[in-house]
FISE-717936 format. One line per field, with one value per residue: x, y, z of N, C-alpha, C in turn. Coordinates in nm, 2 decimals, always signed. Last residue first. Layout:
! FISE-717936
npx	[X, ...]
npy	[Y, ...]
npz	[Z, ...]
capx	[X, ...]
capy	[Y, ...]
capz	[Z, ...]
cpx	[X, ...]
cpy	[Y, ...]
cpz	[Z, ...]
END
This chain:
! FISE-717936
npx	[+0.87, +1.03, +1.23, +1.21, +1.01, +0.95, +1.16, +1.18, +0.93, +0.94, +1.13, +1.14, +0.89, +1.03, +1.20, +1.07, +0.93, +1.16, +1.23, +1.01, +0.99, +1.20, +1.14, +0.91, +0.74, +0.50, +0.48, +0.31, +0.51, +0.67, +0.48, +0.38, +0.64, +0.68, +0.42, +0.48, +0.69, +0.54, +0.38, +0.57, +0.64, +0.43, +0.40, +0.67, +0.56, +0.36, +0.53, +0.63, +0.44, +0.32, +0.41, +0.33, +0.10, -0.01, -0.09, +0.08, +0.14, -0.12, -0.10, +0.07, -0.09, -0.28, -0.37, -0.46, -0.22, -0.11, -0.41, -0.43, -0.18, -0.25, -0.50, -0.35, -0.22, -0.37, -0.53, -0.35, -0.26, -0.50, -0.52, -0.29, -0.24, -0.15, -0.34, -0.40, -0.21, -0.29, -0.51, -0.38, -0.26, -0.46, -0.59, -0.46, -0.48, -0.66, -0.70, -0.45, -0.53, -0.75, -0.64, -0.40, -0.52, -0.23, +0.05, -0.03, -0.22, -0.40, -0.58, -0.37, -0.43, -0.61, -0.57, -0.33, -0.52, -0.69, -0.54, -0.43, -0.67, -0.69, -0.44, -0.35, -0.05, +0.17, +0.37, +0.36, +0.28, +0.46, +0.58, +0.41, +0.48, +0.73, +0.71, +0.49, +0.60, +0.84, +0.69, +0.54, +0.71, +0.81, +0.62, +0.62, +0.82, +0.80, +0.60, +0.74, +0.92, +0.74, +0.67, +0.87, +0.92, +0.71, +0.64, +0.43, +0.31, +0.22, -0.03, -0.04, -0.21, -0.40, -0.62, -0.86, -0.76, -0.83, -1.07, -1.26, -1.41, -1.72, -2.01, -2.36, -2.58, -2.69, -2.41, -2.17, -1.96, -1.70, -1.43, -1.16, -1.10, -1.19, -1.43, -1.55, -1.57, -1.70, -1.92, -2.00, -2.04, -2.29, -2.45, -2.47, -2.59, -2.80, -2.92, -2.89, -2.78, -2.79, -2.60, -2.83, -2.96, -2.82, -2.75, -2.98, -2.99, -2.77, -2.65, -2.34, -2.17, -2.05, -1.72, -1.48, -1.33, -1.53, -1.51, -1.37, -1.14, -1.00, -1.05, -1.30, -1.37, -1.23, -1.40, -1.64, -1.52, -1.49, -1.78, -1.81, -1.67, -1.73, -2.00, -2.03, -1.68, -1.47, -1.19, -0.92, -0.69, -0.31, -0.15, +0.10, +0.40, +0.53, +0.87, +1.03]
npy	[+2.25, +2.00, +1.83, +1.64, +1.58, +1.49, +1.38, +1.15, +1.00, +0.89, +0.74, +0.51, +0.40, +0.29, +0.15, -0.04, -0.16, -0.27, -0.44, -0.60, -0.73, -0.87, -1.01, -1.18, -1.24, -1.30, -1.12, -0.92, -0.74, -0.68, -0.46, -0.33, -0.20, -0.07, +0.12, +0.29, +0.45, +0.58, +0.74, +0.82, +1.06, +1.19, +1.29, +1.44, +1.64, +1.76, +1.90, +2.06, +2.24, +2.32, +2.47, +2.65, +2.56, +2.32, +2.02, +1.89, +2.03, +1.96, +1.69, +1.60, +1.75, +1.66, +1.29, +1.11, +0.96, +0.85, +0.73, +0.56, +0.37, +0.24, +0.14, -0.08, -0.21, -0.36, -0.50, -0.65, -0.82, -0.92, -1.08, -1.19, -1.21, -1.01, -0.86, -0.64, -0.47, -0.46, -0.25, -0.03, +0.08, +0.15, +0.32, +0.51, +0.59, +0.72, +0.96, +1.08, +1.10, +1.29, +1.51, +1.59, +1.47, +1.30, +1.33, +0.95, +0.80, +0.49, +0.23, +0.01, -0.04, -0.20, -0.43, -0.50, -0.62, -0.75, -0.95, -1.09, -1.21, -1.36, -1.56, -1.46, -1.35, -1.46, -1.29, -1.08, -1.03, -1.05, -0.82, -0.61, -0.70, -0.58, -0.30, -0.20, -0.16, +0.02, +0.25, +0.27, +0.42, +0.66, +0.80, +0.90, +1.00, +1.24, +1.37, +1.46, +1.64, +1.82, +1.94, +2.07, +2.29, +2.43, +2.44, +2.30, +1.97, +1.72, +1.46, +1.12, +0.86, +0.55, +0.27, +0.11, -0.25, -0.53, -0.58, -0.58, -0.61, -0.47, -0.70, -0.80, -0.95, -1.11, -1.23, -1.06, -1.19, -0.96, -0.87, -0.95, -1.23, -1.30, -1.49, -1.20, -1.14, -1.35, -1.22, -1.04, -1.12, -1.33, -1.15, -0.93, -1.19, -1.18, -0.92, -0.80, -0.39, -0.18, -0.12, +0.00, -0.22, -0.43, -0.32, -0.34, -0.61, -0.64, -0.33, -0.21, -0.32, -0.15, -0.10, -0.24, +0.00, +0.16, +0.29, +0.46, +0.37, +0.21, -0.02, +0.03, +0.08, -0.16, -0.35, -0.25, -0.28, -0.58, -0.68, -0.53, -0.73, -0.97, -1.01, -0.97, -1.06, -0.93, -1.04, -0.90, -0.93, -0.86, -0.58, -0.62, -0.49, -0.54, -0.59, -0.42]
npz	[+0.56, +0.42, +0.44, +0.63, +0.70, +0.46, +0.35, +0.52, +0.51, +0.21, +0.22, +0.39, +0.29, +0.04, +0.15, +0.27, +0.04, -0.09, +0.15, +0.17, -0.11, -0.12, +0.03, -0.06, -0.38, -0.51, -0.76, -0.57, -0.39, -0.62, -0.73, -0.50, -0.48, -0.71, -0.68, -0.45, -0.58, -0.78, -0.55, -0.45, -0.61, -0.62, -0.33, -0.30, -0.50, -0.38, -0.16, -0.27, -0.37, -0.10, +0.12, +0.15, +0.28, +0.44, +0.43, +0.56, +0.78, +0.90, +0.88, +1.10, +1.31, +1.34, +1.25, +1.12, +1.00, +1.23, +1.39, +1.17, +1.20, +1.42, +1.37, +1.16, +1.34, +1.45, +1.24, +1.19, +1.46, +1.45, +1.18, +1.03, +0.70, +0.52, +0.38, +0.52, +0.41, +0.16, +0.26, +0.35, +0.18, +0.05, +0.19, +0.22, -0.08, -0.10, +0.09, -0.02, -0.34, -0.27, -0.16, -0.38, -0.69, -0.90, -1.01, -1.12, -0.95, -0.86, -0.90, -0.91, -0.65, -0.63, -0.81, -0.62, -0.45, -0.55, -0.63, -0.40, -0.30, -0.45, -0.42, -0.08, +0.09, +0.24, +0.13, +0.10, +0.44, +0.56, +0.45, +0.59, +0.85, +0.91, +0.81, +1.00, +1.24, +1.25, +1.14, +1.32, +1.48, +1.26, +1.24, +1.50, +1.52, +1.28, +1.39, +1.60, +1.47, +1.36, +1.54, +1.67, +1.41, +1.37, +1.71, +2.03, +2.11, +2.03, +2.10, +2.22, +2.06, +2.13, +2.02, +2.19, +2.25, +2.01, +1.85, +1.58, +1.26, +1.19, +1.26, +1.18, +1.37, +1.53, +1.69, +1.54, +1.32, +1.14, +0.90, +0.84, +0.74, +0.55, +0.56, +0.64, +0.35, +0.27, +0.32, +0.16, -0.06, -0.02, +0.05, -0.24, -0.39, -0.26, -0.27, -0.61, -0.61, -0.54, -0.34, -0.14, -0.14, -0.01, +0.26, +0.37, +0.37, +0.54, +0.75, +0.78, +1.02, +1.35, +1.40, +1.52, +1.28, +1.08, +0.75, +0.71, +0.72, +0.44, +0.49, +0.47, +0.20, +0.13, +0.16, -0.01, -0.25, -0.31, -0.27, -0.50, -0.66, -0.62, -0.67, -0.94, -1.05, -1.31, -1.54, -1.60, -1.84, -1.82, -1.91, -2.19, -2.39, -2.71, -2.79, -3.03]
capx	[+0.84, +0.87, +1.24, +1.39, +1.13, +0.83, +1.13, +1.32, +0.97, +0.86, +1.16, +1.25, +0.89, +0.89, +1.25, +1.14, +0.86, +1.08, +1.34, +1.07, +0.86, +1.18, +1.27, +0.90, +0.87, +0.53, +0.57, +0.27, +0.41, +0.73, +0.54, +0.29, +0.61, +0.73, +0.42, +0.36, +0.70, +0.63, +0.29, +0.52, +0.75, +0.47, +0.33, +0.61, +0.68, +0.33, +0.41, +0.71, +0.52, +0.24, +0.47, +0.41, +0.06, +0.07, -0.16, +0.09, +0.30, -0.08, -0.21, +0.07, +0.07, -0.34, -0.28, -0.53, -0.33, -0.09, -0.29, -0.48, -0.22, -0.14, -0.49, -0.48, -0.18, -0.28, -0.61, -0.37, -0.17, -0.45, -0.65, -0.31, -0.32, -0.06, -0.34, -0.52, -0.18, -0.18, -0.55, -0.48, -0.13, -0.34, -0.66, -0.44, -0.28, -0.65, -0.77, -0.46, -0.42, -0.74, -0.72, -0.36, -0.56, -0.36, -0.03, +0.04, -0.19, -0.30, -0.62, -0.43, -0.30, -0.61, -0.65, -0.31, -0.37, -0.73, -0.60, -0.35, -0.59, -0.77, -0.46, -0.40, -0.15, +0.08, +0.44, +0.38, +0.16, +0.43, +0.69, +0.42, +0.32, +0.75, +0.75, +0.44, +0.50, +0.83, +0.82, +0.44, +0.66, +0.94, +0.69, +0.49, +0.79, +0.89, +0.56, +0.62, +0.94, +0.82, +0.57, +0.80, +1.05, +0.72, +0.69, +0.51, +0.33, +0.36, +0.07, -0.01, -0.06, -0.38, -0.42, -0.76, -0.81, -0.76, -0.98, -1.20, -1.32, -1.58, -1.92, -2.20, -2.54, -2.77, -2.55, -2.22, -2.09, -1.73, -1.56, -1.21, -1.07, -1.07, -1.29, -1.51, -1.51, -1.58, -1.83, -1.98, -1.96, -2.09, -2.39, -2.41, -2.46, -2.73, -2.89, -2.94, -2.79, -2.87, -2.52, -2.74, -3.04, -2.87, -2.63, -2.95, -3.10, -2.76, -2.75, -2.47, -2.19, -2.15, -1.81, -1.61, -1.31, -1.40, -1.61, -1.50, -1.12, -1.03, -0.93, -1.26, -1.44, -1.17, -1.27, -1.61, -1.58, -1.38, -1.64, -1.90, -1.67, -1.64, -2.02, -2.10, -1.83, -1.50, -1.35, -0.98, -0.79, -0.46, -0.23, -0.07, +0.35, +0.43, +0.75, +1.00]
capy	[+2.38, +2.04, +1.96, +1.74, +1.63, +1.56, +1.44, +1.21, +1.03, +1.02, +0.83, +0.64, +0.48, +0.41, +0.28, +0.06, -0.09, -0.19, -0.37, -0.55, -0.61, -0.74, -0.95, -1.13, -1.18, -1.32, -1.19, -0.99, -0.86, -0.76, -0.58, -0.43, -0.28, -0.15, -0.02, +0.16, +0.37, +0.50, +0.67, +0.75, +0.93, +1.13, +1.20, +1.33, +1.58, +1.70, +1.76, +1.98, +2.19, +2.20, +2.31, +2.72, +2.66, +2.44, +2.15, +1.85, +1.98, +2.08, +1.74, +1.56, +1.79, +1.78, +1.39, +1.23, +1.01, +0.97, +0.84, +0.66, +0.48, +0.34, +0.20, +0.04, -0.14, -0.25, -0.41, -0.56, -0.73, -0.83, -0.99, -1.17, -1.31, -1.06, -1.01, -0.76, -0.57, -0.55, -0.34, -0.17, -0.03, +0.04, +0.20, +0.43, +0.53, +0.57, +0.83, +1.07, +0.99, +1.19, +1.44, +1.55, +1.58, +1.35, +1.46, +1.09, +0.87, +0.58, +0.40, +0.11, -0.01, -0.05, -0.33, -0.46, -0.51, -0.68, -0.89, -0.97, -1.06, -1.30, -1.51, -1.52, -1.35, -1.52, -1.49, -1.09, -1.10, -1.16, -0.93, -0.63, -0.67, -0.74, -0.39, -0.23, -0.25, -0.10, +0.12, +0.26, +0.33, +0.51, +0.72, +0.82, +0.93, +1.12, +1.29, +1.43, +1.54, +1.73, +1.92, +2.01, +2.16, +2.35, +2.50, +2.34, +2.13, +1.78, +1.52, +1.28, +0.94, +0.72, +0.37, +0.23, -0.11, -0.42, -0.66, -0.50, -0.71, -0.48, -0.60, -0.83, -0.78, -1.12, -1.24, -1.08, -1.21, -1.07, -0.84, -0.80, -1.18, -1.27, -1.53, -1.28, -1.05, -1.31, -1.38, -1.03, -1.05, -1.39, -1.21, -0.89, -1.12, -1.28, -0.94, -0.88, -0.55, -0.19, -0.12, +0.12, -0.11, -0.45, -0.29, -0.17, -0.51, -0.72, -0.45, -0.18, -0.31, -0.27, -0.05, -0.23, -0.12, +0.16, +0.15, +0.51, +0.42, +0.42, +0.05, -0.03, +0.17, +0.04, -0.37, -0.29, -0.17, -0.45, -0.71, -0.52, -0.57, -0.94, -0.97, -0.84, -1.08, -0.96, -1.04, -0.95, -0.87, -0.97, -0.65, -0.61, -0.63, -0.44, -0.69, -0.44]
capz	[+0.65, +0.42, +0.33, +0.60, +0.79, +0.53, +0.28, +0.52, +0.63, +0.23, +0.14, +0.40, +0.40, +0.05, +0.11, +0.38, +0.18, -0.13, +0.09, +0.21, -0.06, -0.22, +0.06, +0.06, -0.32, -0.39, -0.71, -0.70, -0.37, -0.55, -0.81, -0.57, -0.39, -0.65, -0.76, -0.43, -0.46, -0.79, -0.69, -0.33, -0.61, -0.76, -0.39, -0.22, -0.50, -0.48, -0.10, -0.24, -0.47, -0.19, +0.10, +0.15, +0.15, +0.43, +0.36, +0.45, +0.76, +0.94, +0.86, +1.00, +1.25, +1.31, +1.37, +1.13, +0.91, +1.19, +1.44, +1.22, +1.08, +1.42, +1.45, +1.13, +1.21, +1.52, +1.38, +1.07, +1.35, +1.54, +1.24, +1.12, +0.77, +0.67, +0.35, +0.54, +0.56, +0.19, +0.16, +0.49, +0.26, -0.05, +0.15, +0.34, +0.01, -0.17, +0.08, +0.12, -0.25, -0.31, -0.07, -0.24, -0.65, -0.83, -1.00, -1.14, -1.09, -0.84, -0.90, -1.05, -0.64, -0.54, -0.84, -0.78, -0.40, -0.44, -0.72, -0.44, -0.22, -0.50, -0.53, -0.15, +0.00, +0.29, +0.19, +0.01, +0.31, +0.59, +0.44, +0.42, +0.80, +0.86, +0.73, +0.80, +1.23, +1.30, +1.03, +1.18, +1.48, +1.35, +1.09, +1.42, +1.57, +1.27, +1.28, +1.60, +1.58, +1.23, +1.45, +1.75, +1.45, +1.28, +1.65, +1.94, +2.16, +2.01, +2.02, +2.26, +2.11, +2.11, +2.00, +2.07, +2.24, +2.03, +1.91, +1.70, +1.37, +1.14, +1.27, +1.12, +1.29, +1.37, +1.71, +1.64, +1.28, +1.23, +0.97, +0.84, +0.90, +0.50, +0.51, +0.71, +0.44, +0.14, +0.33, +0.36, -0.03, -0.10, +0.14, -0.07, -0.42, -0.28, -0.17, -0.53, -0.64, -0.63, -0.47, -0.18, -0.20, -0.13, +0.14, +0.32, +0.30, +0.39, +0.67, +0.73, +0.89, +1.23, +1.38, +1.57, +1.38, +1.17, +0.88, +0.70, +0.84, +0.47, +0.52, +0.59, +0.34, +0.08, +0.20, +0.14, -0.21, -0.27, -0.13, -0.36, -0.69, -0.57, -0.54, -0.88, -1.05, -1.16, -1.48, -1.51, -1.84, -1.82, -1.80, -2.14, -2.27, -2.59, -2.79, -2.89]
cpx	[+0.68, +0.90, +1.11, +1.37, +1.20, +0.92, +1.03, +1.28, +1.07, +0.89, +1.06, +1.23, +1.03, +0.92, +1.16, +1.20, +0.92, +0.96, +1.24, +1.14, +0.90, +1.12, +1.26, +1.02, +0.93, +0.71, +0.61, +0.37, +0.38, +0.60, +0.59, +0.36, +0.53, +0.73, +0.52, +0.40, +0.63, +0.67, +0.41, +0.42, +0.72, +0.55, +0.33, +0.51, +0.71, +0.47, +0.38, +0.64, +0.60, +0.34, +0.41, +0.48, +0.25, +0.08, -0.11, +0.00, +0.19, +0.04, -0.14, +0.01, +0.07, -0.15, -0.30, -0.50, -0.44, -0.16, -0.22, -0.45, -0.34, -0.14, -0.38, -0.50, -0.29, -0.25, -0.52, -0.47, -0.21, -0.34, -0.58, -0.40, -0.30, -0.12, -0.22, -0.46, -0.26, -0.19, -0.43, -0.46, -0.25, -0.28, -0.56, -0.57, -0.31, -0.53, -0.73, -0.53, -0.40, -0.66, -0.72, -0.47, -0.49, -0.39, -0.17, +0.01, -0.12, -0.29, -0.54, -0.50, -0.29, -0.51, -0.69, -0.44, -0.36, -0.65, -0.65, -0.35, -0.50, -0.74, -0.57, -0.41, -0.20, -0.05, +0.28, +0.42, +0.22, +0.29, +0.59, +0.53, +0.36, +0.58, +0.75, +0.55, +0.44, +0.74, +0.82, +0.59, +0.56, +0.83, +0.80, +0.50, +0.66, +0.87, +0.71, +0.56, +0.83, +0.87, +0.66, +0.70, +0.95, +0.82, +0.68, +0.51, +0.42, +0.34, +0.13, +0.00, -0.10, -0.24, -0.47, -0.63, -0.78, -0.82, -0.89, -1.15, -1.26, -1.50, -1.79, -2.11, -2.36, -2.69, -2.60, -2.38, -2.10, -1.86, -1.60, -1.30, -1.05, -1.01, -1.17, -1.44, -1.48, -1.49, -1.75, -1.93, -1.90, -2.02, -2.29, -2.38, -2.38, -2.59, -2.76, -2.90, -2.87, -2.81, -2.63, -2.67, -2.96, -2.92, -2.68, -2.87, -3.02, -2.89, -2.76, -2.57, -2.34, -2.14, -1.93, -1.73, -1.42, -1.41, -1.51, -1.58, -1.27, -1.04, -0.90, -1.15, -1.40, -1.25, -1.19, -1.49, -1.59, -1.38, -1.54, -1.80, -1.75, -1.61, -1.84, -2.04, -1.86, -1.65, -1.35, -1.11, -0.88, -0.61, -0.30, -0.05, +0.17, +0.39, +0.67, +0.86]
cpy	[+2.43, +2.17, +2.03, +1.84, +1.71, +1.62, +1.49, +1.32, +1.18, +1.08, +0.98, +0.78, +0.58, +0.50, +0.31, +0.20, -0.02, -0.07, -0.24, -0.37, -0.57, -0.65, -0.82, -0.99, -1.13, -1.33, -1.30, -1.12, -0.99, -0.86, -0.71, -0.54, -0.37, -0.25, -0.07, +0.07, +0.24, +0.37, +0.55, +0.66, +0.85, +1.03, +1.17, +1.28, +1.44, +1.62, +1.71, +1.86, +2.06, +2.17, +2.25, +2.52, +2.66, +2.45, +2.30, +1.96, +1.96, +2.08, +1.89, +1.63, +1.71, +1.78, +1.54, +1.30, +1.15, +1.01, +0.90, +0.72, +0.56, +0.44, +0.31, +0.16, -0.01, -0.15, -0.31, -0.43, -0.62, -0.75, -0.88, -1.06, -1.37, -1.20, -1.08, -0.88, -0.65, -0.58, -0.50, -0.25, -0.11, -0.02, +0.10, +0.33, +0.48, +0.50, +0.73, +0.92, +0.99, +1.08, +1.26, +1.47, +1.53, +1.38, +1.43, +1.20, +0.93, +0.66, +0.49, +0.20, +0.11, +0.00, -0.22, -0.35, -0.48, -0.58, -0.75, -0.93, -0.99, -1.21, -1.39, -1.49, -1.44, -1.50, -1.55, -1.25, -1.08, -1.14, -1.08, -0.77, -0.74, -0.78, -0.51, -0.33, -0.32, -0.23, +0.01, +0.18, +0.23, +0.41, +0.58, +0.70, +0.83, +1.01, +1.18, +1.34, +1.42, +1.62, +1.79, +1.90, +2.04, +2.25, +2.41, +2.43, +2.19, +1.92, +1.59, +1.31, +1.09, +0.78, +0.48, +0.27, +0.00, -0.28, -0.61, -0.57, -0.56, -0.56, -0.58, -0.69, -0.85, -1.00, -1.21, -1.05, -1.19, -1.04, -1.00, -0.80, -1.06, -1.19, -1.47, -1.39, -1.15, -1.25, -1.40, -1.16, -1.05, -1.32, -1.27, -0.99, -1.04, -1.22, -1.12, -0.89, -0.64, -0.35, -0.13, +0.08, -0.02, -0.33, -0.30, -0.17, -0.36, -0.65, -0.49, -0.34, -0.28, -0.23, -0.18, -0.17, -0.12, +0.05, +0.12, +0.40, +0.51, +0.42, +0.16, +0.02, +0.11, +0.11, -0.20, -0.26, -0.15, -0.36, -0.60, -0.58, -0.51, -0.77, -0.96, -0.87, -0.97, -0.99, -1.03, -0.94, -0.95, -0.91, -0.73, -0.67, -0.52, -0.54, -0.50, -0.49]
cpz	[+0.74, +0.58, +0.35, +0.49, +0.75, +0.66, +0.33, +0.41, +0.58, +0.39, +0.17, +0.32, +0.45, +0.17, +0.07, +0.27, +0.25, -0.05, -0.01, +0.22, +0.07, -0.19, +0.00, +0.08, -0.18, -0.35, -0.59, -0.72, -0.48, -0.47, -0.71, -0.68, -0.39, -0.59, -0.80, -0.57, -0.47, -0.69, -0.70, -0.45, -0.54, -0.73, -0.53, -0.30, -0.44, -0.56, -0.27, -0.16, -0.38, -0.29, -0.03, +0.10, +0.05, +0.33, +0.37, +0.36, +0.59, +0.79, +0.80, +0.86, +1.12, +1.27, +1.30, +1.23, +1.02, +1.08, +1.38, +1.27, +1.13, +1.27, +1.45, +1.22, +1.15, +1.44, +1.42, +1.16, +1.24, +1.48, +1.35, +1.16, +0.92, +0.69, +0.45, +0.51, +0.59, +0.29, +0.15, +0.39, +0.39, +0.08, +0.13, +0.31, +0.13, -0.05, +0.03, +0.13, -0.12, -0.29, -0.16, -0.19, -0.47, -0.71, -0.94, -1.14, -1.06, -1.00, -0.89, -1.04, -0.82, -0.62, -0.78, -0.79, -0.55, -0.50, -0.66, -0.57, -0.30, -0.41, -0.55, -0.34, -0.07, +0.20, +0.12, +0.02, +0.16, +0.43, +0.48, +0.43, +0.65, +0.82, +0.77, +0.75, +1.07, +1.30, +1.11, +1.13, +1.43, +1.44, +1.19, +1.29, +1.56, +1.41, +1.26, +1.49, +1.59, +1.34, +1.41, +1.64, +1.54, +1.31, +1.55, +1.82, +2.08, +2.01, +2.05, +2.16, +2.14, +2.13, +1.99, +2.11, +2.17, +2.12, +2.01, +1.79, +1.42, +1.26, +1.21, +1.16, +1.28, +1.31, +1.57, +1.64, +1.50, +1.27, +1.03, +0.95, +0.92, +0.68, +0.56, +0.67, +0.55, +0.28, +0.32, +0.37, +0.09, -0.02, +0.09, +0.03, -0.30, -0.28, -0.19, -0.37, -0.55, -0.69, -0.59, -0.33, -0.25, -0.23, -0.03, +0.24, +0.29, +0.30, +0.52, +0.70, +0.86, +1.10, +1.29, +1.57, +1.52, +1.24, +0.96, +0.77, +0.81, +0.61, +0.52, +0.62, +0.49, +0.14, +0.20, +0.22, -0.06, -0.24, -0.16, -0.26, -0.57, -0.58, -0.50, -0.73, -0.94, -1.16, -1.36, -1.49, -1.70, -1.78, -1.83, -2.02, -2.26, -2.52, -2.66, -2.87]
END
């Protein structure tokens, strides 16, 4: 049996600083319309040349993240905020709640993911691979909280629609930090079966990264709705 290898990928200092970027963006730690730190402050915090931080920040505006107002660079906002009510209630009122969240989040990720498995660039979907190899098996819940709404901004950036990936972001915040969602995933009485959800959501994503990689549109598709079936119909139908 032939052993297959990943290709070994050089990064230069200021693409390792653009990705770093790009994963405090899609975390929702540099929020939409928020400034960016200064090309002096960023220089001090990576301990690199400043040269290297403006590639970076160029790199970002290439990629229709961040935008130059006047002398300060902000994250792109475009959009007002998305707010939803939440769900007065019982563990049933809760789960309502999150499945309407999950039904309008499907409506928006999958032709998202269908336009950037079209539209990726070669170094976006080094990007998406190399989010995509922090995943593990069994790790710690907060941890894939954060990575996982890095992985799916990390793809919708490559859409190569700013409003689109803006909306997108917005409605993941909503449920990433809805108190039910929340509520539904730290219950005591749920972790064997939240750590269930996140071994087969590990699997899920590199699926879905194959097909991108591929530029596969149908695949990444078809691969993105049954992520999202899988963890919707398993936070509803088996979590208490």
């Amino acid at each position: 049996m032939e052993v297959g290898f990943e290709p070994i990928v050089r990064q230069t200092i200021s693409e390792q600083v653009r990705l770093q970027l790009v994963e405090r963006i899609g975390s929702g730690e540099l929020a939409p319309g928020e400034p960016v730190p200064s090309e002096r402050a960023l220089s001090e915090r990576f301990g690199v040349a400043r040269t290297s931080i403006r590639e970076a920040l160029q790199g970002l505006i290439s990629l229709g993240l961040v935008e130059r107002r006047g002398n300060r660079i902000h994250v792109v906002e475009r959009l007002p905020l998305v707010t939803v009510p939440g769900t007065a209630g019982g563990p049933d009122a809760r789960k309502e709640y999150v499945r309407q969240l999950f039904e309008t989040r499907r409506v928006l990720e999958l032709p998202i993911f269908e336009l950037a498995a079209t539209r990726a660039t070669d170094a976006q979907r080094d990007e998406i691979r190399a989010v995509a190899d922090q995943f593990r098996p069994g790790m710690p819940l907060d941890d894939f909280r954060r990575l996982d709404r890095i992985f799916h901004m990390t793809i919708a950036t490559a859409c190569g629609n700013p409003l689109l990936v803006e909306l997108y972001g917005k409605v993941l915040n909503a449920l990433f930090q809805s108190g039910e969602f929340e509520s539904l995933l730290y219950d005591e009485a749920n972790r064997e079966r939240v750590g269930v959800i996140v071994g087969q959501s590990v699997l899920d994503h590199e699926t879905i990264v194959a097909a991108i990689m591929n530029g596969d549109p149908v695949g990444t598709l078809d691969a993105s709705d049954r992520h999202l079936d899988n963890v919707e119909r398993r936070m509803v139908e088996e979590l208490v």
